[in-house]
C-alpha positions in Angstrom: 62.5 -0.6 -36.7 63.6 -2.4 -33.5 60.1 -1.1 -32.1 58.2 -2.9 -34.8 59.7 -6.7 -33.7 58.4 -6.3 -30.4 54.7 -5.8 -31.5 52.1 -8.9 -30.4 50.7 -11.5 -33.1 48.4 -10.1 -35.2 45.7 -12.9 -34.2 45.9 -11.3 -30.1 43.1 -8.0 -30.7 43.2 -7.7 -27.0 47.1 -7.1 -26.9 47.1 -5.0 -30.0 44.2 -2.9 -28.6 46.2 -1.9 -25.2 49.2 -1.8 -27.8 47.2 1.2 -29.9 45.4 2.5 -26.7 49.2 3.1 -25.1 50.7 4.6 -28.1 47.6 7.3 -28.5 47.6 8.5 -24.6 51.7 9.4 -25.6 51.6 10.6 -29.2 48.1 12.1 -30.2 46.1 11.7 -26.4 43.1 14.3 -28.6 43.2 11.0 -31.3 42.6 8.2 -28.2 38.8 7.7 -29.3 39.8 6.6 -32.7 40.8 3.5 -30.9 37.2 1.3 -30.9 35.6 -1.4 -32.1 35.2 -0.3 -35.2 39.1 0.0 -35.4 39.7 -3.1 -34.6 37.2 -4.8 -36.7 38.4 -3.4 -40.0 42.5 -3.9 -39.1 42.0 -7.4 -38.1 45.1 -9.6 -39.0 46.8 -6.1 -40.0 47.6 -4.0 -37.4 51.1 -4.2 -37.8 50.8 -2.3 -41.2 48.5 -0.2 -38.8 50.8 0.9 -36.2 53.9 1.2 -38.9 51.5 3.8 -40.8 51.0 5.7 -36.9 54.9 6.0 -36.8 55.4 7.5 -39.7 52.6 10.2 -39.1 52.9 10.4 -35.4 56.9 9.6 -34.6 58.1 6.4 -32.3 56.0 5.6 -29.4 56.7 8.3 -26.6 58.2 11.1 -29.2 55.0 12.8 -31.3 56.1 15.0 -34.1 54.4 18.0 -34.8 51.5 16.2 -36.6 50.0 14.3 -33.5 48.4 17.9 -31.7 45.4 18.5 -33.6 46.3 22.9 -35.2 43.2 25.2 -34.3 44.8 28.5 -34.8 48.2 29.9 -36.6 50.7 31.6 -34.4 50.9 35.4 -34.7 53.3 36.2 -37.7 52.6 32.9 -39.5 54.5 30.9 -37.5 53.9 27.0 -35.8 49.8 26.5 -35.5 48.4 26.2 -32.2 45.6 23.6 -30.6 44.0 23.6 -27.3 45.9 20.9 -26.2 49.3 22.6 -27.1 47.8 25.0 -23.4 47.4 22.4 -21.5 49.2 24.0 -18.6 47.7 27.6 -19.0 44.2 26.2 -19.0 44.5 24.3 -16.0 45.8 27.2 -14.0 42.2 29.7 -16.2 40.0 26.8 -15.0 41.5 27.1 -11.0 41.1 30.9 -11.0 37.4 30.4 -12.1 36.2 28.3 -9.5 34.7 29.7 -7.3 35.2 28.8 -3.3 32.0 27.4 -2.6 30.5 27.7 1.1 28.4 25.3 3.0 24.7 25.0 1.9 22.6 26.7 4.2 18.9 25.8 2.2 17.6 22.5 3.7 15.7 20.8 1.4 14.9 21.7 -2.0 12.9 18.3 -3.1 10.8 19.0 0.1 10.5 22.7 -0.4 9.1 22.3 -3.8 6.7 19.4 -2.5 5.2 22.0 0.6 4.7 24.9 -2.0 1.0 25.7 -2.2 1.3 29.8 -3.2 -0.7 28.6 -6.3 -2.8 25.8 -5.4 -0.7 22.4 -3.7 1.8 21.4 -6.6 0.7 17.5 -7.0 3.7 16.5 -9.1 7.1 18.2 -8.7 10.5 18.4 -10.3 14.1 19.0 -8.8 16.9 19.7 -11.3 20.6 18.9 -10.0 23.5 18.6 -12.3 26.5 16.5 -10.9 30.0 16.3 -12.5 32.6 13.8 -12.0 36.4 14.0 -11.1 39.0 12.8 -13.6 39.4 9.2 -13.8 43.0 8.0 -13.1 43.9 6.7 -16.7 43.0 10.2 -17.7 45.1 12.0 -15.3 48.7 13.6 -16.6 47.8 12.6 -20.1 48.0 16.1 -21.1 46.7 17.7 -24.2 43.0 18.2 -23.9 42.8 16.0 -21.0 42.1 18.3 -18.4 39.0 19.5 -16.2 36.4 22.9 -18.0 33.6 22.0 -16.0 33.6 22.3 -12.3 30.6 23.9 -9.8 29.8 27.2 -10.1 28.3 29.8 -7.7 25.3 29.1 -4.9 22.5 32.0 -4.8 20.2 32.3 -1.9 17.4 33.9 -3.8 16.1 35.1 -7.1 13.3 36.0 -9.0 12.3 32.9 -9.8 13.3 30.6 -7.3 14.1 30.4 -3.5 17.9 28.9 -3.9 20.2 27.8 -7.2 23.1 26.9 -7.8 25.0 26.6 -11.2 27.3 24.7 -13.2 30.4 26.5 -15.0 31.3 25.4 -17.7 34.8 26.8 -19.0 35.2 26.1 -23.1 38.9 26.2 -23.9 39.7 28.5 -26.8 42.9 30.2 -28.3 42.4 34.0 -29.4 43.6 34.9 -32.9 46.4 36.6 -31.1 47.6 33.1 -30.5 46.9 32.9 -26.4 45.0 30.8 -24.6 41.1 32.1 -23.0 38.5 30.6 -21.2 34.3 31.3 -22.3 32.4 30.9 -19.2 28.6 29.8 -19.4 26.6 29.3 -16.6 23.8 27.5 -16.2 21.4 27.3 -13.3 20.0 24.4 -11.3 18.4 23.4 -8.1 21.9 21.5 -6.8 24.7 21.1 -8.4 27.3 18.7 -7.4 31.3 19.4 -8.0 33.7 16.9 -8.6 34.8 16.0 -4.9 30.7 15.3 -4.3 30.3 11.9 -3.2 27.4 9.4 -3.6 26.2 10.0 0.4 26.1 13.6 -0.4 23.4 13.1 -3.1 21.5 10.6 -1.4 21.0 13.1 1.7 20.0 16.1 -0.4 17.8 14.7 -3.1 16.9 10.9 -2.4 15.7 10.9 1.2 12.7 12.8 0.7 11.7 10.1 -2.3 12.3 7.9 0.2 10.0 9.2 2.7 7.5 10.1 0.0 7.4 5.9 -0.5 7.6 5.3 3.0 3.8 7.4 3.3 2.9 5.6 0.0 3.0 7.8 -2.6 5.8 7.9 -5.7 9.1 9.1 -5.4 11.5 9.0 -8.8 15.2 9.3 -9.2 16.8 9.2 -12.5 20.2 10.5 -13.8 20.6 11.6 -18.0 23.9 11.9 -19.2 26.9 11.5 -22.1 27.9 7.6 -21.6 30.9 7.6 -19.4 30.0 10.4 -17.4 29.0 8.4 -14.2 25.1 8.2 -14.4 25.3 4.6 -13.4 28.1 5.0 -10.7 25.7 7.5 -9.1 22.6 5.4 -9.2 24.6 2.2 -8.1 25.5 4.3 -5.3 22.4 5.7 -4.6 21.3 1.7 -4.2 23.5 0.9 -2.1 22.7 4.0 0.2 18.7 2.8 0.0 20.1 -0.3 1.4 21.9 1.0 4.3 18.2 3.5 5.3 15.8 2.8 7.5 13.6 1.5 4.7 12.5 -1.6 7.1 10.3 -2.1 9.5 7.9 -4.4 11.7 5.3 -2.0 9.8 6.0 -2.2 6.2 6.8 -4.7 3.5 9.7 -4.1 0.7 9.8 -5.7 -2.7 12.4 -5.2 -5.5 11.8 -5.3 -9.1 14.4 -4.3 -11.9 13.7 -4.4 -15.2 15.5 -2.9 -18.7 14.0 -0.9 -21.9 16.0 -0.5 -24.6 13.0 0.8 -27.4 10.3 -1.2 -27.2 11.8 -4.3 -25.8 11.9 -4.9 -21.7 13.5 -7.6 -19.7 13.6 -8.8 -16.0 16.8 -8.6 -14.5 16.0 -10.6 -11.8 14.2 -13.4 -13.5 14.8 -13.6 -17.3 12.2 -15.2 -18.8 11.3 -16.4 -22.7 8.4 -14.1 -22.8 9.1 -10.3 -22.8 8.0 -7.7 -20.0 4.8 -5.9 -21.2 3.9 -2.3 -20.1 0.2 -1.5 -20.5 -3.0 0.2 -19.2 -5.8 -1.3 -17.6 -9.3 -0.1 -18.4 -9.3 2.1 -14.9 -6.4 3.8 -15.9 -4.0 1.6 -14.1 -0.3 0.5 -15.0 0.3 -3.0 -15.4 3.6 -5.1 -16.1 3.1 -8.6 -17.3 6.0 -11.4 -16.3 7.8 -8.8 -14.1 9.3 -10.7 -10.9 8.6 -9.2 -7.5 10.6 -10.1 -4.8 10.1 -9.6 -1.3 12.8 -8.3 0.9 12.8 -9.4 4.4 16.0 -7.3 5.7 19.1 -5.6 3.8 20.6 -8.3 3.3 18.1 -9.9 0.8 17.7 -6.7 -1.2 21.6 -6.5 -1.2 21.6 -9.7 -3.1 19.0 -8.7 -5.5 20.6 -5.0 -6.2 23.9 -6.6 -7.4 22.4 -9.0 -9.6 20.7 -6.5 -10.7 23.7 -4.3 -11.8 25.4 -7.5 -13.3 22.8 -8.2 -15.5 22.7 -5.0 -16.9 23.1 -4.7 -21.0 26.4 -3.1 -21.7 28.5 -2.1 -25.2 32.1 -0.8 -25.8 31.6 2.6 -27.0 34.4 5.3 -28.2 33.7 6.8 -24.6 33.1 4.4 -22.3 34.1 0.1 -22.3 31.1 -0.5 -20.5 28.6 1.8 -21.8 24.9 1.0 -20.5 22.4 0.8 -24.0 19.5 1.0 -22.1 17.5 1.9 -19.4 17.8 0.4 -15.9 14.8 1.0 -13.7 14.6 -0.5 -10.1 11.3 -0.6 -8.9 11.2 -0.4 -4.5 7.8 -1.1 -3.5 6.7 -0.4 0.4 3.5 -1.6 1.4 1.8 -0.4 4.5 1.3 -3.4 6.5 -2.0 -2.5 8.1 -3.4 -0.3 5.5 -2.0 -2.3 2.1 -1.4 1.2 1.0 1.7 0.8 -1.5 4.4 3.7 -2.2 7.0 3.3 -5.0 10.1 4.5 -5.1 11.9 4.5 -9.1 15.9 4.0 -9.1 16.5 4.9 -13.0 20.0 4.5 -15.3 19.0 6.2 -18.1 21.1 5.1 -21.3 24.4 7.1 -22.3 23.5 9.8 -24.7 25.9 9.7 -27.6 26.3 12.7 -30.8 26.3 12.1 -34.1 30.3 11.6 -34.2 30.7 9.1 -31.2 28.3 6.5 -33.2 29.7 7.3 -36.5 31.8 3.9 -35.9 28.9 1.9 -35.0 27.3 -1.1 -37.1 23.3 -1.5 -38.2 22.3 -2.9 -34.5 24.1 0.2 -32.3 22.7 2.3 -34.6 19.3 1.3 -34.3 19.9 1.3 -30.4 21.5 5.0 -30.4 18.4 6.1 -32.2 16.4 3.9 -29.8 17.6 5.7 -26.9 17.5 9.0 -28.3 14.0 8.7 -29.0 12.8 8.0 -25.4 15.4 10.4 -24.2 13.2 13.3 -26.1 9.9 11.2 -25.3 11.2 11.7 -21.8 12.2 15.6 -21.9 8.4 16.4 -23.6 6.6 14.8 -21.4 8.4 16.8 -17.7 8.0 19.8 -19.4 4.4 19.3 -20.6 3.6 18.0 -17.2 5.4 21.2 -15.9 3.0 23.3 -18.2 -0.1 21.5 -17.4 0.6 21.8 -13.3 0.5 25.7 -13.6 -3.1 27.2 -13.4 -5.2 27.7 -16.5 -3.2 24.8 -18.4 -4.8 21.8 -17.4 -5.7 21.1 -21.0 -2.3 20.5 -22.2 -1.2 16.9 -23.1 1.1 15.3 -21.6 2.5 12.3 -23.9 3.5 9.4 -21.4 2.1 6.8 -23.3 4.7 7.7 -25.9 7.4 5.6 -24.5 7.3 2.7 -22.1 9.7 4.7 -19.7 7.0 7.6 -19.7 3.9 5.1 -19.4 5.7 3.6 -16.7 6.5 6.4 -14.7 2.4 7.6 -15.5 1.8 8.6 -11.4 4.6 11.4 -12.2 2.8 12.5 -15.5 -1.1 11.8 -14.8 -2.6 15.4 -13.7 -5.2 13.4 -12.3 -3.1 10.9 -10.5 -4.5 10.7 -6.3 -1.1 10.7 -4.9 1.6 13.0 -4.7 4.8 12.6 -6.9 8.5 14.0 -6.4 10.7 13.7 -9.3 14.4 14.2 -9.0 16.7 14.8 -12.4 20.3 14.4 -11.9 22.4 15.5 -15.0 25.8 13.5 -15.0 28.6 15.4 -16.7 31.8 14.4 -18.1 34.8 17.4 -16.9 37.1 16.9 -20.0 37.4 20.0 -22.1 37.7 17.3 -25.2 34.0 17.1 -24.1 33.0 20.2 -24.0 30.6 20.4 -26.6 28.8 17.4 -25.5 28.4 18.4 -22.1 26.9 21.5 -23.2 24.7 19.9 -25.2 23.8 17.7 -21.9 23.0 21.2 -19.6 21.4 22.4 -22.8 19.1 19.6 -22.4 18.3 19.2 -18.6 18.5 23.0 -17.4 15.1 24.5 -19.4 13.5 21.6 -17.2 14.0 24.1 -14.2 13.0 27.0 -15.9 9.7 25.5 -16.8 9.3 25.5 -13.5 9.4 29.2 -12.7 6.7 29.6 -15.1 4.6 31.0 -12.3 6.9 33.6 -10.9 5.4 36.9 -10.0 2.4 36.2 -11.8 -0.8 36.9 -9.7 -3.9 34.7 -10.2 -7.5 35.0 -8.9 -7.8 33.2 -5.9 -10.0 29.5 -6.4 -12.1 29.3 -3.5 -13.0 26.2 -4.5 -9.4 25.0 -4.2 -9.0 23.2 -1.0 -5.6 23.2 -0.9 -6.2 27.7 -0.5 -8.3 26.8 2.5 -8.3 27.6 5.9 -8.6 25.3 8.7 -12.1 26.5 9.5 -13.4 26.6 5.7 -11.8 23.0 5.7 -13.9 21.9 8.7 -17.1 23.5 7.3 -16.4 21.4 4.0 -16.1 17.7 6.0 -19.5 18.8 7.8 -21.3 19.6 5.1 -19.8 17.0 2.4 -18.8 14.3 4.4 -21.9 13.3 7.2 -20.9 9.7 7.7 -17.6 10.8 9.2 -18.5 10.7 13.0 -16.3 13.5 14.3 -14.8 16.0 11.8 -13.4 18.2 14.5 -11.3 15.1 15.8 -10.4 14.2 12.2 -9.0 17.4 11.1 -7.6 18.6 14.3 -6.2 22.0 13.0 -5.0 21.3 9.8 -5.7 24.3 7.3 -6.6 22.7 3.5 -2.6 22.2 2.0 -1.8 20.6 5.3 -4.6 18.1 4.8 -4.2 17.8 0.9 -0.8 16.9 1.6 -0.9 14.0 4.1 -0.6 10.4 2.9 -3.6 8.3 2.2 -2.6 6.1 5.0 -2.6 9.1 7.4 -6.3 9.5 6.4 -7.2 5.9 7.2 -5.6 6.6 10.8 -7.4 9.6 11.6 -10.6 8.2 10.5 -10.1 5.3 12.7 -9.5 7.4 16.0 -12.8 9.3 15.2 -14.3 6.3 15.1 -15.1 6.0 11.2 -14.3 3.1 8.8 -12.3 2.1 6.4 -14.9 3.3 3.6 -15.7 6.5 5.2 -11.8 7.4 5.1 -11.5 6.4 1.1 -14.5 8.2 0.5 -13.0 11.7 2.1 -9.8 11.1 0.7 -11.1 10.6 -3.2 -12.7 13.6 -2.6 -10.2 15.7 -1.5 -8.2 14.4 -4.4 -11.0 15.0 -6.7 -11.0 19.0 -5.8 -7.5 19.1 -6.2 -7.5 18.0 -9.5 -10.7 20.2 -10.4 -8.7 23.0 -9.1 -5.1 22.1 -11.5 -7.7 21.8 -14.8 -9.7 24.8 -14.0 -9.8 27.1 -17.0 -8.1 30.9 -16.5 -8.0 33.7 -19.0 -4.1 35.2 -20.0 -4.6 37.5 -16.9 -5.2 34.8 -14.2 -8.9 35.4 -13.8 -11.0 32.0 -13.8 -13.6 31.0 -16.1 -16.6 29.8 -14.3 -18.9 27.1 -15.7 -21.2 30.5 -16.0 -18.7 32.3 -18.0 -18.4 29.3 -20.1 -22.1 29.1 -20.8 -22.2 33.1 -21.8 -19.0 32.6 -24.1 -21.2 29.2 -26.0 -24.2 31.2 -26.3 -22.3 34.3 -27.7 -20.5 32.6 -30.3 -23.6 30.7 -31.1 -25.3 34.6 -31.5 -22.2 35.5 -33.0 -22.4 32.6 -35.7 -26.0 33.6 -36.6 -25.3 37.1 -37.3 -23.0 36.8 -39.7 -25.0 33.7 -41.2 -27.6 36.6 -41.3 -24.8 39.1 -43.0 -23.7 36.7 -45.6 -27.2 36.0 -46.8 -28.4 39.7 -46.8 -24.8 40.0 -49.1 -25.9 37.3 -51.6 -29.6 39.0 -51.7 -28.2 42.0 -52.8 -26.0 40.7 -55.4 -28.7 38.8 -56.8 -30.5 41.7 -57.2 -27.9 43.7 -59.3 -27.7 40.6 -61.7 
């Protein structure tokens, strides 16, 4: 028992913590989550007796016995069980024959793809789904037993039915056959990028965050956010996406940039920046506008300054120990980048978000009243959040401009309304970036995580090969010359429509920023009202044309249609009133 008169006091939790943490990696590595606070709460003052009880169920430190691999499956002819971990080897070498040798990406841009898509009407709001999934971290390298990498990226496809360009995430769960032999079951699951273990944060801020950028920069709304199992590297990837944002050409003579960062955890929000007695409120104004009450703003004069405010930012964060992660974010980050047009005022916003750490049912099995009520917390807007992209989805696709889309749900949702609001003026790009854990001991988590993020991109494909009656009334369907008429005819105070429009067909002028219409109104000689006036209208059509009604078959229903529909059922109504009391005069009559 020489081992046991070396241990630390019973009174140092921080020695005996490392003490148990070292003991699980050698003797039962599948058994290391067991070691949390929880743990170490309810051993207090006894984890001598503790670690005495591990030796006699697990062997000395550095020599398991049989008991510490966790049995899945008896050996043919009865003999030693076998557990995942026992294949540690063989499943390494499965895992590196199914990856698959991954060429250079040929598609440009996805998020802008999406955003210039006007088959069915300009696409006001869109989505890009990307999955990304870290490498092993270097304290869970060699540990062995189920410590090894089952999700990795899969293949890139040029084109299918539904979409231009996806690429998919494998994911390899880890079973042993009855036969006692060790076989991988591969699922796929598709996305718009998918980012493999040796991705880096430049990478992802190329491919999916410059284009929010630039949407910002012309003053409409771009939005990042990653979802993910805590301690699967959501926050490394949006701190790094930060620090890219720093390093862009987001300043200039002609723009202003302000910072804002702020945290939700349920229904209570704080400044980061500025912590103040009051709370940060979330509400709507009377015009439909989002206001936040005792937020700071700060303005930015160069890199520098918004350096400073970024990293307090990420210090300030709220974190908790969890059974995956030491520094486990409970609750949503959002940085708020504001760009304002210097000679127009026009604002764009560009959304940074760390979305909390999902957990399951057995990683907050250990957790008191408070984390409980926190996991549930951020659960809740987690599903809040899912509803309302793929309601939003729904709603964008002809005919389904009557489905609700439930922002005001959650404060995350009501603050991110522009991405949500049908009706909103501007356009909106909306990037999800699912962070994944590689560990085959979380395997069924991460599933759960794909599970939850990839039906987002299938929403999307709703519209695939599904032909609808043309809406002439669409602008975003018209021609340059149909475009022109329209200015002429609507729009008489603008003093040279030829000059303003140039040869823009309909989606190309739908699509420019509102500041772009304030420019080529003043080269035409116009004002500042004029150009409002043509641009509200514009947006005004375009948001007639995403709520016009269709049939199942794609055909529109006109306001005419409508009318012969209300008086039919009205006609209808009546004759059966008529029925019903011809049925009760005859029944009278036999009685």
């Amino acid at each position: 028992m020489s081992e046991l008169a070396e241990l630390p006091p019973n009174d140092d939790s921080a020695a005996w913590k490392e003490k148990l943490l070292d003991y699980y990696r050698q003797n039962a590595p599948t058994k290391i989550r067991m070691v949390n606070d929880a743990m170490m709460t309810k051993y207090a003052g006894k984890y001598d007796s503790l670690y005495g009880n591990l030796i006699k169920k697990y062997g000395p430190l550095g020599q398991p016995t049989a008991a510490a691999t966790r049995p899945s499956i008896s050996a043919p002819g009865g003999g030693a069980k076998k557990s995942i971990g026992d294949f540690h080897s063989n499943f390494v070498t499965l895992v590196t024959k199914a990856t698959p040798s991954l060429p250079p990406r040929s598609y440009t841009s996805v998020v802008e793809g999406k955003a210039s898509d006007a088959s069915n009407g300009l696409e006001t709001s869109t989505f890009t789904v990307c999955a990304r999934v870290r490498p092993l971290l270097p304290p869970e390298e060699g540990q062995g037993g189920e410590m090894f990498a089952a999700v990795v990226a899969g293949d890139r496809v040029e084109e299918t039915k539904t979409s231009p360009y996806t690429e998919q995430m494998l994911l390899c769960t880890p079973k042993v056959s009855i036969m006692g032999k060790p076989k991988l079951e591969e699922s796929k699951f598709d996305f718009d990028y998918v980012f493999g273990a040796d991705s880096n944060n430049e990478d992802i801020y190329k491919l999916t965050c410059m284009p929010l950028l630039k949407r910002a920069l012309d003053g409409q709304v771009g939005v990042v956010f990653a979802y993910g199992q805590t301690g699967s590297g959501k926050t490394h990837t949006m701190n790094g996406i930060m620090d890219e944002l720093i390093g862009s050409n987001l300043f200039s003579n002609e723009t202003e940039v302000s910072f804002s960062f702020l945290e939700i955890l349920g229904s209570d929000i704080k400044d980061c920046l500025e912590p103040a007695d009051k709370p940060v409120a979330i509400g709507e104004a009377l015009d439909g506008r989002i206001l936040t009450r005792n937020l700071s703003n700060h303005v930015c004069a160069n890199p520098e300054a918004l350096s400073v405010l970024v990293e307090k930012a990420k210090s300030m964060r709220s974190t908790a120990a969890t059974s995956r992660n030491d520094t486990s974010s409970r609750s949503h980050g959002c940085g708020i980048l504001t760009i304002k047009d210097v000679e127009t005022e026009i604002e764009g916003k560009l959304y940074i978000i760390d979305l909390a750490g999902s957990e399951r049912a057995a990683d907050s099995k250990n957790h008191d009243k408070v984390r409980m009520a926190e996991t549930k917390a951020i659960n809740t807007s987690l599903s809040a959040l899912k509803e309302c992209i793929r309601a939003r989805t729904m709603a964008s696709q002809p005919g389904n401009g009557g489905i609700h889309v439930p922002y005001r749900r959650s404060k995350l949702t009501l603050l991110m309304k522009d991405v949500f609001d049908i009706g909103c003026t501007r356009l909106c790009s909306t990037v999800v970036i699912t962070a994944c854990s590689p560990l085959a001991m979380d395997i069924s988590h991460t599933a759960s995580t794909l599970k939850y993020s990839a039906p987002l991109r299938v929403a999307m494909q709703g519209l695939a090969g599904k032909k609808l009656q043309r809406d002439e009334l669409d602008p975003a369907l018209w021609s340059a010359d149909q475009t022109l008429e329209y200015l002429k005819k609507t729009h008489p105070n603008l003093p040279s429509p030829e000059t303003f429009l140039g040869s823009l067909p309909g989606v190309h002028l739908c699509a420019l920023p509102e500041k772009e219409f304030y420019i080529r109104t003043k080269n035409c000689g116009g004002t500042v009202e004029v150009a409002k006036e043509v641009y509200l209208a514009i947006w005004s059509l375009i948001s007639d044309a995403k709520t016009r009604k269709r049939r199942p078959d794609g055909s529109i229903i006109t306001a005419e249609d409508e009318e012969k529909e209300r008086l039919q059922l009205i006609k209808d109504k009546e004759e059966k009133a008529r029925v019903w009391a011809e049925r009760e005069k005859h029944l009278k009559s036999e009685f």
